[in-house]
N, C-alpha and C positions, 0 to 999 in steps of 0.2 A: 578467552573468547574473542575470534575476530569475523566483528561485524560486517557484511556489505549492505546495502539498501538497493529496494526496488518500490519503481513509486508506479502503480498503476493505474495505466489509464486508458487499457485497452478494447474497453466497451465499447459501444454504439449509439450511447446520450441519447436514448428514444426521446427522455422525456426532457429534456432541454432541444427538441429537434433536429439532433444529429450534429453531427461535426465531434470538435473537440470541445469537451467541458473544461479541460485544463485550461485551453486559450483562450475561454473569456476574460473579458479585464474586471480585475476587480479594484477597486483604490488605485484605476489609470495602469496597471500594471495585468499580465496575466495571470490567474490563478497559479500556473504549474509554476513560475519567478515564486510565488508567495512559499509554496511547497517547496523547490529546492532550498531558497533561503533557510531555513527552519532544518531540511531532513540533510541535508549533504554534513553538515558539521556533526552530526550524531553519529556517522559511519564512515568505515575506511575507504569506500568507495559505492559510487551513487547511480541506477541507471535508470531508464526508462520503459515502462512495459506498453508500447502501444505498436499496434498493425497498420498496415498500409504504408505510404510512403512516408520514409524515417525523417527525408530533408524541411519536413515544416516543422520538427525542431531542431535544427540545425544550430539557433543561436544558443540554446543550453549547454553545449560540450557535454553533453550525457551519452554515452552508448544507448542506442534505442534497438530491443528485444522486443521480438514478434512472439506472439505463443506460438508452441508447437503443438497444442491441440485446437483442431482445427473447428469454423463455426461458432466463433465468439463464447468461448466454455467458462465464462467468466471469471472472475477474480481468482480462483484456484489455479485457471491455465496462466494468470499473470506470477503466480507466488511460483510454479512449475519453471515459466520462464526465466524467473528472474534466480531461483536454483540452478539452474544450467549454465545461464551466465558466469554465475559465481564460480561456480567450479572450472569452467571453462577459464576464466580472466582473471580468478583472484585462489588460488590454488591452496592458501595458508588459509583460508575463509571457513568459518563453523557454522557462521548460523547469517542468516538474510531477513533485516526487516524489511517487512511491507506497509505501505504509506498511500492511503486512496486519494487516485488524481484528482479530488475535488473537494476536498476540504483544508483550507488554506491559514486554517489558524491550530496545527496540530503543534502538541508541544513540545517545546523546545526538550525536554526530559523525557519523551518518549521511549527510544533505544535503554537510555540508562535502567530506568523502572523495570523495563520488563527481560532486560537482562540477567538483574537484580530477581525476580522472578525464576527465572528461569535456574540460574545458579541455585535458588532454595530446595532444588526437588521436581522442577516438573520439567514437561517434556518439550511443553511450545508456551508460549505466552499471547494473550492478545489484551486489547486496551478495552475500558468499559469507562460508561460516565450516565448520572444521570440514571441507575438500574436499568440500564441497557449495553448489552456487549457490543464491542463494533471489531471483528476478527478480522478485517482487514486491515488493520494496525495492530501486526503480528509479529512474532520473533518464531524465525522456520529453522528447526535443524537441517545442514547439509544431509546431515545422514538418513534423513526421511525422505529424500529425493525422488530414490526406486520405489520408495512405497506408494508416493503422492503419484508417478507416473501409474503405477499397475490401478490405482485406486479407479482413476480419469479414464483408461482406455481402457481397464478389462471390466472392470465394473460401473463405470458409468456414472460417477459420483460428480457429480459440480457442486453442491452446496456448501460452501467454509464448515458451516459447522456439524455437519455429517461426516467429514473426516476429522477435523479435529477431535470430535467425540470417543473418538478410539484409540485416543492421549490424557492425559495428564496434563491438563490444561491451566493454567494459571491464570485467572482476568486479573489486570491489574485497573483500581478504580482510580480515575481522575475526575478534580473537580468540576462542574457545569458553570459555577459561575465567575465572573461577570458575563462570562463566554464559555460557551460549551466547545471544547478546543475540539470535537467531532464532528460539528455543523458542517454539512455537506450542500455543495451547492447541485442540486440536482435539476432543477424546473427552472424555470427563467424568474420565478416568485422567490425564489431563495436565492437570486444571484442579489433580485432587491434587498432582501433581507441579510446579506452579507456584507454588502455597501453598508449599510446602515451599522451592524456590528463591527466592521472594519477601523469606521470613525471614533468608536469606545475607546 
């Protein structure tokens, strides 16, 4: 199995007030630094899924991939894009994790686990903690590519787990404490509340 990653962060942060949620700082640093530190060493190669202009991450060295479905189609047009890339740049490449731009304590045994998963039997893998799924920390076959594209444009699906539902899905459960390595910083109150978990 050869892994690539895509860490996304292509949204439009309504509710943090727009911009990028990756670039807030968190512990003096930006959240998306906290994110590659952790996700780049678990795959053979690491990009970016964010729109508009690529050069305000310039300092990461990460390929930065636009979706191609258009209208902010959420986290499924990032898993799409971050599939396209793969096959496009990493040609030996099987399966693509995905890693949500805003949660900066994911862990370090992510890829491994749900690779480990995946190998047992099923078709995709995603992360749970806490009895709650979080399928944006996913393991995507290449070869579900054409299906994920036909899914998005001919029928109209954006919900992660309305297509994954027509798989074989594996959740793999991680622990929540000291820290719940899924904790997303979404609202400007969970940026506070990530400082505060940071320092743990």
């Amino acid at each position: 199995m050869k892994i690539a990653g895509i860490v996304l962060a292509g949204g439009q942060s309504r509710r943090m007030g727009g911009g990028d949620k990756c670039l807030r700082l968190l512990a003096g640093r930006p959240i998306l630094a906290h994110i590659v530190e952790r996700a780049r060493p678990q795959v053979a190669a690491l990009a970016l899924n964010a729109n508009g202009d690529p050069t305000r991450f310039a300092g990461y060295e990460l390929p930065v991939v636009a979706d191609s479905i258009a209208d902010f189609a959420g986290p499924l047009a990032g898993v799409l894009a971050g599939l396209d890339w793969a096959a496009a740049s990493m040609p030996s490449a099987t399966h693509v994790a995905s890693f949500a731009g805003d949660a900066p304590f994911l862990p370090r045994d992510l890829v491994a686990r749900l690779a480990a998963a995946v190998e047992g039997g099923h078709d995709l893998a995603a992360a749970a903690s806490a009895g709650r799924a979080h399928p944006v920390f996913g393991l995507w076959p290449l070869a579900r590519r054409d299906d994920l594209r036909r899914a998005m444009t001919e029928e109209g699906i954006r919900k992660v787990d309305q297509w994954t539902a027509r798989y074989r899905l594996a959740l793999v459960d991680f622990p929540a404490t000291p820290v719940d390595p899924f904790f997303n910083a979404n609202a400007p109150e969970d940026l506070a509340e990530a400082e505060r978990l940071a320092r743990r």
